[in-house]
VOLO-368979 format. One record per residue (C-alpha): residue number from 0; x negated, y, z negated. Coordinates in steps of 0.02 Angstrom, whole numbers. Layout:
<k: NUM | X: X | Y: Y | Z: Z>
...
***
This chain:
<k: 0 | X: -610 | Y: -700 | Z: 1599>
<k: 1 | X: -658 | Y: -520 | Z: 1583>
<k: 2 | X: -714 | Y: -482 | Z: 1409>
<k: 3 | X: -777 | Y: -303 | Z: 1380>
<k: 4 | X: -696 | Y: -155 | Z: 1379>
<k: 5 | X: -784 | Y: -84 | Z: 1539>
<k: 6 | X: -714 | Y: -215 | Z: 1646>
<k: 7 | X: -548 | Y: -182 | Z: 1582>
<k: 8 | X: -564 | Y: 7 | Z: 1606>
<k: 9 | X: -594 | Y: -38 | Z: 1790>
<k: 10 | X: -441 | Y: -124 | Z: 1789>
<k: 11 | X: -338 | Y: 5 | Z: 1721>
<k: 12 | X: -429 | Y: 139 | Z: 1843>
<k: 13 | X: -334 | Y: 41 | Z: 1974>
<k: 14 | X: -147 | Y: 148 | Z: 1940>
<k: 15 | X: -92 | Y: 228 | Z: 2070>
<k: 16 | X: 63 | Y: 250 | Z: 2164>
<k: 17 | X: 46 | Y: 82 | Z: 2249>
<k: 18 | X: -9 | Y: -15 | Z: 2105>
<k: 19 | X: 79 | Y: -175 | Z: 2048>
<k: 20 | X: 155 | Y: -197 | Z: 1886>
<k: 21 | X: 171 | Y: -384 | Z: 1897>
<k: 22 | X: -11 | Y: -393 | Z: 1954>
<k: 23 | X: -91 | Y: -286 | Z: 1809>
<k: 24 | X: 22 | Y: -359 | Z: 1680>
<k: 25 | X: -66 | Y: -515 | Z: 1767>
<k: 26 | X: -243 | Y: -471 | Z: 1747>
<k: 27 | X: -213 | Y: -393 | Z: 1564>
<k: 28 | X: -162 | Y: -547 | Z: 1489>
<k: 29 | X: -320 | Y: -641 | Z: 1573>
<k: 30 | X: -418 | Y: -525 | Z: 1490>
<k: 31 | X: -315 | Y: -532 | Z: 1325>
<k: 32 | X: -357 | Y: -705 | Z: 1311>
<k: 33 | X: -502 | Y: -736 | Z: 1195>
<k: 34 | X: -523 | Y: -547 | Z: 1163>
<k: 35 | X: -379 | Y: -524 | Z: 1060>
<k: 36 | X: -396 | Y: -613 | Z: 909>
<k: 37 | X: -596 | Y: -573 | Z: 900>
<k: 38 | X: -655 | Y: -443 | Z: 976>
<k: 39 | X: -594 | Y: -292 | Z: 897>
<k: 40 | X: -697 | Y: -141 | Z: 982>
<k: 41 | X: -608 | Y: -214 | Z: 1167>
<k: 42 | X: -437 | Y: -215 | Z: 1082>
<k: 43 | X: -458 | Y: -36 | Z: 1006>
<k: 44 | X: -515 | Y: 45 | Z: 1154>
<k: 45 | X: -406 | Y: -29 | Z: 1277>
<k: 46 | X: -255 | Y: 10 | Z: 1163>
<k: 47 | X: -302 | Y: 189 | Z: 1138>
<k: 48 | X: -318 | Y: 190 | Z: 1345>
<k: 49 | X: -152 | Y: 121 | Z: 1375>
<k: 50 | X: -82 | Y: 231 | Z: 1265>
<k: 51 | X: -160 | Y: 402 | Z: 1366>
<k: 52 | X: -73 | Y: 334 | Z: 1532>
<k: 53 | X: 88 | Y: 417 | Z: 1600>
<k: 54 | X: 266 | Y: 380 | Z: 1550>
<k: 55 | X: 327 | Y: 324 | Z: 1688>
<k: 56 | X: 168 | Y: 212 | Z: 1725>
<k: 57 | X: 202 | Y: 126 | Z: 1559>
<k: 58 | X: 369 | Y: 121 | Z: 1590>
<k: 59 | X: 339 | Y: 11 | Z: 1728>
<k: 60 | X: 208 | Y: -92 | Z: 1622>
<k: 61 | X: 325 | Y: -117 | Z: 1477>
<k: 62 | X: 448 | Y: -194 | Z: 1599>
<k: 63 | X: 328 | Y: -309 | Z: 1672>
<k: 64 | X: 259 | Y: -362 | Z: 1511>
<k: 65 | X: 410 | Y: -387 | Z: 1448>
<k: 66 | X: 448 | Y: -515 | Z: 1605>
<k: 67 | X: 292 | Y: -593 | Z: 1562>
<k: 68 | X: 345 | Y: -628 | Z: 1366>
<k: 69 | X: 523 | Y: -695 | Z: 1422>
<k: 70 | X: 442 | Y: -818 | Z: 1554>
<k: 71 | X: 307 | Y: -866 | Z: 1430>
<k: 72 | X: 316 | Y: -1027 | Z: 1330>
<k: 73 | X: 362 | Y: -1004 | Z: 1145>
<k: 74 | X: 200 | Y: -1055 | Z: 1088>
<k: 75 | X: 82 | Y: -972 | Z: 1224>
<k: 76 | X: -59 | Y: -861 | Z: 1185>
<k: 77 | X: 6 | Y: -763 | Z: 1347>
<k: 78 | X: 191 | Y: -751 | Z: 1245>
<k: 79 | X: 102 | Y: -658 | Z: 1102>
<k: 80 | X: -18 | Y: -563 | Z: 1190>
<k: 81 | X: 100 | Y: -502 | Z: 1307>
<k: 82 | X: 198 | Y: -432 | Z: 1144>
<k: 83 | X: 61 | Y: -356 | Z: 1075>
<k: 84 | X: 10 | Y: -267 | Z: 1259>
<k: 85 | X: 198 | Y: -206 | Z: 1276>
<k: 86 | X: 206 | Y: -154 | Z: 1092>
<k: 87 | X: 34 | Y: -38 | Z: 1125>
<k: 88 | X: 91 | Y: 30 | Z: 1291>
<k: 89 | X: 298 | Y: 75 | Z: 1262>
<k: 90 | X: 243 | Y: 208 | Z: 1134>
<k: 91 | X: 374 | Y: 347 | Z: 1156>
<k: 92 | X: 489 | Y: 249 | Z: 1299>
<k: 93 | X: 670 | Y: 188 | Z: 1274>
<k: 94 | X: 694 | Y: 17 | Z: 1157>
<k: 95 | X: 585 | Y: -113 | Z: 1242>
<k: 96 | X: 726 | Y: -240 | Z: 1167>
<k: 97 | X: 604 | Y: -353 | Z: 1062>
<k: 98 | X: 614 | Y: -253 | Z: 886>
<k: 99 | X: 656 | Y: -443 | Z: 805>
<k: 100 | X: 510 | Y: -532 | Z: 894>
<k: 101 | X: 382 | Y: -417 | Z: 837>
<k: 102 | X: 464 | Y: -426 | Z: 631>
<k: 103 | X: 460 | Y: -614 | Z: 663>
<k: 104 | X: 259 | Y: -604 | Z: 683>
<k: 105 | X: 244 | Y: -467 | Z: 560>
<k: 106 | X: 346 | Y: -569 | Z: 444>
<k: 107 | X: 187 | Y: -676 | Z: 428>
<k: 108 | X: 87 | Y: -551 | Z: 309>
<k: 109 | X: 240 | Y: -555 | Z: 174>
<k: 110 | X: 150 | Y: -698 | Z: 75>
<k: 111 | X: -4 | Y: -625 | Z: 92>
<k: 112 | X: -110 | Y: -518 | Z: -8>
<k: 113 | X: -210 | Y: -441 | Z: 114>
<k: 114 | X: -260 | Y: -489 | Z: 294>
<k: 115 | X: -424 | Y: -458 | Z: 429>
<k: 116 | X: -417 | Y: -446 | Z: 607>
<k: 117 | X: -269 | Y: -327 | Z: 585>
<k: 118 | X: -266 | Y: -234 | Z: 760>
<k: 119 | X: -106 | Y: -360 | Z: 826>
<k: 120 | X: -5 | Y: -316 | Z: 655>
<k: 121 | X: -57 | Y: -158 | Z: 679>
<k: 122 | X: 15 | Y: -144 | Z: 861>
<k: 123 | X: 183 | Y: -227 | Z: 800>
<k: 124 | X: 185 | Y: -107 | Z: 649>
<k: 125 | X: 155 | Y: 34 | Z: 736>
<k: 126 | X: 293 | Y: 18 | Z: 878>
<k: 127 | X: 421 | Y: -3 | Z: 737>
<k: 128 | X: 377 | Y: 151 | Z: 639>
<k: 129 | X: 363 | Y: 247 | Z: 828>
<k: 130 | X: 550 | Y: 197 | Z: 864>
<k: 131 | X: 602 | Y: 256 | Z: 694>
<k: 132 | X: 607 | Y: 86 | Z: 593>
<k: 133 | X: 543 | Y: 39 | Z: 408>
<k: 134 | X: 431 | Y: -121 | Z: 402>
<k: 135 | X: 507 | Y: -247 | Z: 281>
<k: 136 | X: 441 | Y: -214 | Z: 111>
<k: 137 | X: 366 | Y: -365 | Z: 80>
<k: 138 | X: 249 | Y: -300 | Z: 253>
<k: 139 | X: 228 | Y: -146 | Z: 204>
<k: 140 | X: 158 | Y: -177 | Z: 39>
<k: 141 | X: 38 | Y: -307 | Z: 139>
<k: 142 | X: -14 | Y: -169 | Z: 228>
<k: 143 | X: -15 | Y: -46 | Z: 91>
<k: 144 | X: -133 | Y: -177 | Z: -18>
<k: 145 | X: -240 | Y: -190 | Z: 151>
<k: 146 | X: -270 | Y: -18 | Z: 150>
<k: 147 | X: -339 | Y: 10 | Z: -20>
<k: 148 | X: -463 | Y: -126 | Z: 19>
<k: 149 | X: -635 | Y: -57 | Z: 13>
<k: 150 | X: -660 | Y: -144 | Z: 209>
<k: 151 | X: -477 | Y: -98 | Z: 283>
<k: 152 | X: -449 | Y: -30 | Z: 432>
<k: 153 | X: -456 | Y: 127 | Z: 484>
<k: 154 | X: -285 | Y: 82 | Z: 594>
<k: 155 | X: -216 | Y: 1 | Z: 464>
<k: 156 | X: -251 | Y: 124 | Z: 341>
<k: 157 | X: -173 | Y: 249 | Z: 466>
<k: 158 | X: -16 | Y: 139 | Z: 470>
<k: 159 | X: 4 | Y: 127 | Z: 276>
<k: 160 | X: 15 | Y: 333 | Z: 273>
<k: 161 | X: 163 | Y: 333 | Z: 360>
<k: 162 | X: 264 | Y: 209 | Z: 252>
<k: 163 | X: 364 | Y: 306 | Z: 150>
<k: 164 | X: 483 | Y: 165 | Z: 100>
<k: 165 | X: 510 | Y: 57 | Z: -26>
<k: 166 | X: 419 | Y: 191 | Z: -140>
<k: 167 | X: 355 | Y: 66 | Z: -234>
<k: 168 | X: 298 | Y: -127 | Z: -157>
<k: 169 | X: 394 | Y: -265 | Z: -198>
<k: 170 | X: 334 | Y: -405 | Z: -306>
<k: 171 | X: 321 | Y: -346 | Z: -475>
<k: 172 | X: 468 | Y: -348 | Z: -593>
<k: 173 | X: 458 | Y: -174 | Z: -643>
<k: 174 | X: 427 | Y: -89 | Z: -475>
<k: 175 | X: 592 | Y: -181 | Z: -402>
<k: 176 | X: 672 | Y: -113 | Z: -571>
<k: 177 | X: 624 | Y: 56 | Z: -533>
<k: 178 | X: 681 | Y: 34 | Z: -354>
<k: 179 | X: 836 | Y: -43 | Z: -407>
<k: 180 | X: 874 | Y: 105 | Z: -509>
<k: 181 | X: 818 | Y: 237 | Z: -395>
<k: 182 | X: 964 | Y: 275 | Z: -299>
<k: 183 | X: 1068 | Y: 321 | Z: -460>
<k: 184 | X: 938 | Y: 452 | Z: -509>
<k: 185 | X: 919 | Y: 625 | Z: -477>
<k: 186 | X: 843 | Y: 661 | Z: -308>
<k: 187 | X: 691 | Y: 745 | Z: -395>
<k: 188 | X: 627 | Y: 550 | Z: -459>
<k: 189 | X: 583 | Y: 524 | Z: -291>
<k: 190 | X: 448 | Y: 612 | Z: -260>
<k: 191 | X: 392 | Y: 627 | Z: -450>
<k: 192 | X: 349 | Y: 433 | Z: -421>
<k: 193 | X: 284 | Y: 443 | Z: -256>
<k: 194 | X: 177 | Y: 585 | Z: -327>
<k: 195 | X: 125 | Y: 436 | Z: -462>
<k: 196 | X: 52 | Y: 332 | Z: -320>
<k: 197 | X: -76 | Y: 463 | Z: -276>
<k: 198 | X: -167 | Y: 426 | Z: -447>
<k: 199 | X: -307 | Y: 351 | Z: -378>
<k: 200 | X: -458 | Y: 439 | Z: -476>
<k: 201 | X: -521 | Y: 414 | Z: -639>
<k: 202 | X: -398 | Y: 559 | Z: -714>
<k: 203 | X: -289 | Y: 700 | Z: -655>
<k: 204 | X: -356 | Y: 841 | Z: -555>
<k: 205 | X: -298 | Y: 1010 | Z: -607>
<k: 206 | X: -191 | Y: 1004 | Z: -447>
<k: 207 | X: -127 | Y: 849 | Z: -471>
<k: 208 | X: -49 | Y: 868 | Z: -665>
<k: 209 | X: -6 | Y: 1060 | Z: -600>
<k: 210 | X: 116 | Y: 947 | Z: -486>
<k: 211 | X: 149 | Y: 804 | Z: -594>
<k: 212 | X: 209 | Y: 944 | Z: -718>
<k: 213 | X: 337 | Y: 1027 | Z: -614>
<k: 214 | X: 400 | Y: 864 | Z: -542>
<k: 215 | X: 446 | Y: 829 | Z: -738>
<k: 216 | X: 528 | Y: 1001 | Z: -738>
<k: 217 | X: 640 | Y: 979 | Z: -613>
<k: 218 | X: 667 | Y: 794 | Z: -702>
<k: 219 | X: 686 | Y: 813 | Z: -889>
<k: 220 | X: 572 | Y: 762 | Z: -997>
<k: 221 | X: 699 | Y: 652 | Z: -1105>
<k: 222 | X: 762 | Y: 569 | Z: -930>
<k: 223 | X: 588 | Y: 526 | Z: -880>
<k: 224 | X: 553 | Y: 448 | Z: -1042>
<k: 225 | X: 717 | Y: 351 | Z: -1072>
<k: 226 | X: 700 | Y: 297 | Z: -892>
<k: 227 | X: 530 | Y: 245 | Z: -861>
<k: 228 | X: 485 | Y: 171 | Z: -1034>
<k: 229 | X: 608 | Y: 5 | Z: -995>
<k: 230 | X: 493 | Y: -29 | Z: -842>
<k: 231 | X: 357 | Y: -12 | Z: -939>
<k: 232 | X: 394 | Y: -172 | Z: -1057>
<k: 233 | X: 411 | Y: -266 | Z: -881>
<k: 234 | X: 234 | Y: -252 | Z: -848>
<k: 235 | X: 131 | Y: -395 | Z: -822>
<k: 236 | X: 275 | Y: -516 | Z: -799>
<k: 237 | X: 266 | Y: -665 | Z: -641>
<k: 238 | X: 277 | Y: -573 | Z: -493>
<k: 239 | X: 452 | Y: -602 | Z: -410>
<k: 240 | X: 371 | Y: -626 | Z: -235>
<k: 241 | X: 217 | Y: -742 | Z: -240>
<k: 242 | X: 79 | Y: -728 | Z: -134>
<k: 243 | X: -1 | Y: -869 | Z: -17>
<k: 244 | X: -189 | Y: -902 | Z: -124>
<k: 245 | X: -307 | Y: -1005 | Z: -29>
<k: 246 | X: -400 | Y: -1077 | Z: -197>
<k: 247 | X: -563 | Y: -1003 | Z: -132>
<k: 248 | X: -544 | Y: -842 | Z: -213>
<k: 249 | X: -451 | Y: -764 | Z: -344>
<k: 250 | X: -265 | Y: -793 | Z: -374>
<k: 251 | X: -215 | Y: -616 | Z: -356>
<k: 252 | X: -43 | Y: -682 | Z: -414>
<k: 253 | X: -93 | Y: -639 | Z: -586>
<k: 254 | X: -177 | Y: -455 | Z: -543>
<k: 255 | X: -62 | Y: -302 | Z: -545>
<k: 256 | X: -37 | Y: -263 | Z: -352>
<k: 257 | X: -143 | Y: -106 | Z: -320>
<k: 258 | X: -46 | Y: 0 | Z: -253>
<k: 259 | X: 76 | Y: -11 | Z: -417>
<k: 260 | X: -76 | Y: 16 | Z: -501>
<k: 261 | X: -95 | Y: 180 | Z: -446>
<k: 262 | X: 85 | Y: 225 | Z: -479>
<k: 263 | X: 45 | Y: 150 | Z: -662>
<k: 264 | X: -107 | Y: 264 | Z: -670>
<k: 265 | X: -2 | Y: 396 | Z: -631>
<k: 266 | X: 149 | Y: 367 | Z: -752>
<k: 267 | X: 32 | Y: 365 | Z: -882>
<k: 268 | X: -27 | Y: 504 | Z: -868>
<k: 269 | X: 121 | Y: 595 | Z: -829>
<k: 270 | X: 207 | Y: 523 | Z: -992>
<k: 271 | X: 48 | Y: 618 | Z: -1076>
<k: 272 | X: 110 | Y: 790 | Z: -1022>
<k: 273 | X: 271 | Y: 756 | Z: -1098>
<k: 274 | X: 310 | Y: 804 | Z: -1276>
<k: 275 | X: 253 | Y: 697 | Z: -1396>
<k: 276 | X: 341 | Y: 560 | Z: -1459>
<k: 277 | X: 349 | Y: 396 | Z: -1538>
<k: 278 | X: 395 | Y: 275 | Z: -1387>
<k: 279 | X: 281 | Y: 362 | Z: -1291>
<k: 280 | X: 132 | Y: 307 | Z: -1386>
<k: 281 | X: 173 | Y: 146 | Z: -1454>
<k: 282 | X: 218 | Y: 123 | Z: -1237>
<k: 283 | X: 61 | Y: 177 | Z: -1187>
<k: 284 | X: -45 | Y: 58 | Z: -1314>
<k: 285 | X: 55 | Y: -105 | Z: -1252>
<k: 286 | X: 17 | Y: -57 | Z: -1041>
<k: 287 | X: -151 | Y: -59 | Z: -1110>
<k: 288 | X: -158 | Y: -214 | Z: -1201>
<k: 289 | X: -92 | Y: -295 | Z: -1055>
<k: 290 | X: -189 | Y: -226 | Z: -927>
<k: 291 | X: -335 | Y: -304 | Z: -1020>
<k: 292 | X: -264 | Y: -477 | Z: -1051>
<k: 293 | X: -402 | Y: -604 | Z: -974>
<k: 294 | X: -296 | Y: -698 | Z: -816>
<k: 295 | X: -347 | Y: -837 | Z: -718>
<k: 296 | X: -483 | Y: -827 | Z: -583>
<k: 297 | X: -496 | Y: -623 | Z: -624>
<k: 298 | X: -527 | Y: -593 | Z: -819>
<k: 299 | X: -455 | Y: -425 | Z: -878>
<k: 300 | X: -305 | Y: -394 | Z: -761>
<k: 301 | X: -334 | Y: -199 | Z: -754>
<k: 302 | X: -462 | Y: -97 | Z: -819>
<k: 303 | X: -435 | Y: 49 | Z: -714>
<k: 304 | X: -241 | Y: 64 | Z: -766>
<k: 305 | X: -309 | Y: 26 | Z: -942>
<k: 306 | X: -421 | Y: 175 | Z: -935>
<k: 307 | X: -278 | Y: 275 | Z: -886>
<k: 308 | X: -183 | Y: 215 | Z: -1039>
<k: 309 | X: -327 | Y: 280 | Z: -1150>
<k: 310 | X: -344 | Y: 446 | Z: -1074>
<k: 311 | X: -170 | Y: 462 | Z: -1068>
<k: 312 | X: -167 | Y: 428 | Z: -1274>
<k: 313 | X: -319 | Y: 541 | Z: -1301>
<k: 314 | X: -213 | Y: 691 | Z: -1228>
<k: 315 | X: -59 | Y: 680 | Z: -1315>
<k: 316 | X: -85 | Y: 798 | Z: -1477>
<k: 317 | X: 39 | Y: 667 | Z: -1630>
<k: 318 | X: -25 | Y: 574 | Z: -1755>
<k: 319 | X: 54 | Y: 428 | Z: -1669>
<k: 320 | X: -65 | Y: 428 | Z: -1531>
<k: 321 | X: -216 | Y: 432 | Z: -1650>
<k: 322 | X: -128 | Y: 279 | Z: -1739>
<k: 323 | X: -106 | Y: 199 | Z: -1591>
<k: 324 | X: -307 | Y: 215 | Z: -1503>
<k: 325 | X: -338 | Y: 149 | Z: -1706>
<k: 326 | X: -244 | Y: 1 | Z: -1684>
<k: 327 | X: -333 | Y: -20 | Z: -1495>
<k: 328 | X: -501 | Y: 15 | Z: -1562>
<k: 329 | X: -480 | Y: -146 | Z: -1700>
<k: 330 | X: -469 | Y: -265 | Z: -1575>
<k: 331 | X: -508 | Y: -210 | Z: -1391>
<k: 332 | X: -651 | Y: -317 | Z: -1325>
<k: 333 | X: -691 | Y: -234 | Z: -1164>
<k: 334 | X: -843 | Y: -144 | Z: -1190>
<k: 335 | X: -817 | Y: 12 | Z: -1062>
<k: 336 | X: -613 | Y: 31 | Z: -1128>
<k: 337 | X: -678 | Y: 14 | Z: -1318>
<k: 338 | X: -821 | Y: 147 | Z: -1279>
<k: 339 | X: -655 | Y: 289 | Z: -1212>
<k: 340 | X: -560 | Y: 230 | Z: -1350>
<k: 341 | X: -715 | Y: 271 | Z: -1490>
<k: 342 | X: -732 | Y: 423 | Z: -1399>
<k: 343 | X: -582 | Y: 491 | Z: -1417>
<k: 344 | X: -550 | Y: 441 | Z: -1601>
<k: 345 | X: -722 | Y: 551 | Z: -1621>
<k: 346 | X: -660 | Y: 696 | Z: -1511>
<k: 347 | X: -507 | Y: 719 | Z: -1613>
<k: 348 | X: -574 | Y: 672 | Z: -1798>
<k: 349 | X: -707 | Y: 829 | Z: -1733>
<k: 350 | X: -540 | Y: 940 | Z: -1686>
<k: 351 | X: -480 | Y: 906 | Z: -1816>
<k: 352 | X: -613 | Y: 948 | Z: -1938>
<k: 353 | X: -660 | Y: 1104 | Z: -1843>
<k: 354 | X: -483 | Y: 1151 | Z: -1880>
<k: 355 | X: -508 | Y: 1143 | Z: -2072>
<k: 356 | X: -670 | Y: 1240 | Z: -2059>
***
């Protein structure tokens, strides 16, 4: 069994005019075997190297890999290797035909919250999006969730930038509300809440809210806030799609999926550049009482969209914003939330004292 990547770039340097198909797609899948599903510098470099060989080479590849999958038992390593081979190597060729096999495997990652050893996924992902094709949603927020992990993959991570759709991942109540809705809004909510995803720092840049702002422009400021407030009250509630826990770690069933937690992050703090009003605040102070309820196996569910409630608060200039961080400040427990809050019940009882001077 060959099992490094130099012996396999020996193989490859066969190609020629008189090579074999049948006889490569032979010796590929020996090789596969074993290397695979653990060794991932082997599988990234031979992938990028079948990917650099001609068209019509790979053409000829494809077709004999795709002999090898049909002749292949249904549960032999040689079946799913040959799968993820063709999948890497048909980049840019007509339909290889097996578009439902390669969903069947990724369908796998739906229940799950994250996943390692992603470079197959990423293969099967990757030929769908080349031949034009969403992944389910339920897989793409999989991958999406991957991707924020402080260890994804680079490939994977490189995969999750080119998922455009659902906007939002499946799962939560009030992301599938939003989604549900979307369709029957102006075009303009489209982008304003895949702008909202991109919140992923501890406030807005000035380019960021110079975008957020015009995105609410072209919106409406009363749309936005008649719209997205509903969604807001379904934060927090069981997810509709529950995710496979192993009981080693935490149940992230109970955790706001991250990747909504950006968009969170950002609706916050887009609803603070928005007039003042009412709803607004008394919204705002409930995402962050729930994003610091304590939940099984993780404590406070979200800190970080939490914060964003707070800042989001400390910007909007109406007495019921004050009232509300007041009403936080009472009974807040978590030390680093409770510190932004007292902070910016000071900042504005010094504003507002400078202004009587």
């Amino acid at each position: 069994m060959m099992a490094d990547f130099e012996e396999f770039e020996t193989m490859i340097g066969r190609v020629s005019s008189a090579w074999s198909p049948a006889e490569l797609a032979d010796d590929l899948l020996r090789w596969a075997t074993g290397v695979l599903d653990i060794w991932i510098r082997p599988w990234r470099e031979a992938f990028d190297f079948l990917r650099k060989l001609p068209a019509d080479d790979r053409q000829r590849l494809t077709k004999a890999l795709a002999d090898r999958y049909h002749s292949a038992a249904g549960d032999s390593p040689d079946r799913l290797n040959a799968l993820t081979l063709l999948s890497v190597a048909s980049h840019g060729l007509p339909d290889d035909g097996l578009s439902s096999e390669r969903l069947s495997r990724l369908d796998a990652l739906s229940g799950q919250y994250s996943f390692v050893y992603g470079m197959r996924f990423v293969s099967f992902a990757e030929a769908e999006l080349a031949a034009g094709r969403q992944l389910p949603p339920a897989v793409a927020a999989a991958f999406r969730r991957t991707a924020l992990d402080s260890f994804g993959d680079t490939d994977v991570r490189a995969v999750a930038k080119q998922l455009t759709e659902p906007v939002l991942n499946v799962g939560e109540e009030w992301a599938e509300r939003a989604l549900v809705e979307l369709p029957g809004l102006a075009a303009s909510w489209r982008p304003l809440l895949t702008h909202a995803t991109t919140a992923t720092a501890a406030q807005p840049s000035a380019r960021w809210e110079k975008a957020g702002r015009r995105l609410l422009d072209e919106t409406g400021a009363d749309a936005v806030r008649v719209t997205v407030l509903p969604w807001l009250t379904l934060v927090g509630r069981p997810r509709t799609l529950l995710l496979e826990i192993d009981g080693s770690g935490p149940d992230y069933n109970y955790a706001y999926d991250p990747f909504n937690a950006n968009a969170l992050r950002g609706i916050a703090w887009l609803l603070s550049f928005l007039p003042p009003h009412p709803d607004i605040s008394t919204a705002l102070g409930a995402l962050v009482e729930t994003s610091l309820r304590n939940v099984p196996t993780l404590g406070p569910r979200n800190p970080k969209v939490a914060n964003a409630g707070v800042l989001a608060l400390s910007r909007i200039d109406h007495h019921t914003a004050v009232d509300e961080l007041t009403r936080l400040a009472a009974h807040v427990t978590h030390r680093g939330i409770l510190k932004l809050i007292n902070t910016a019940l000071e900042t504005r009882t010094k504003a507002v004292t400078r202004g009587r001077v």
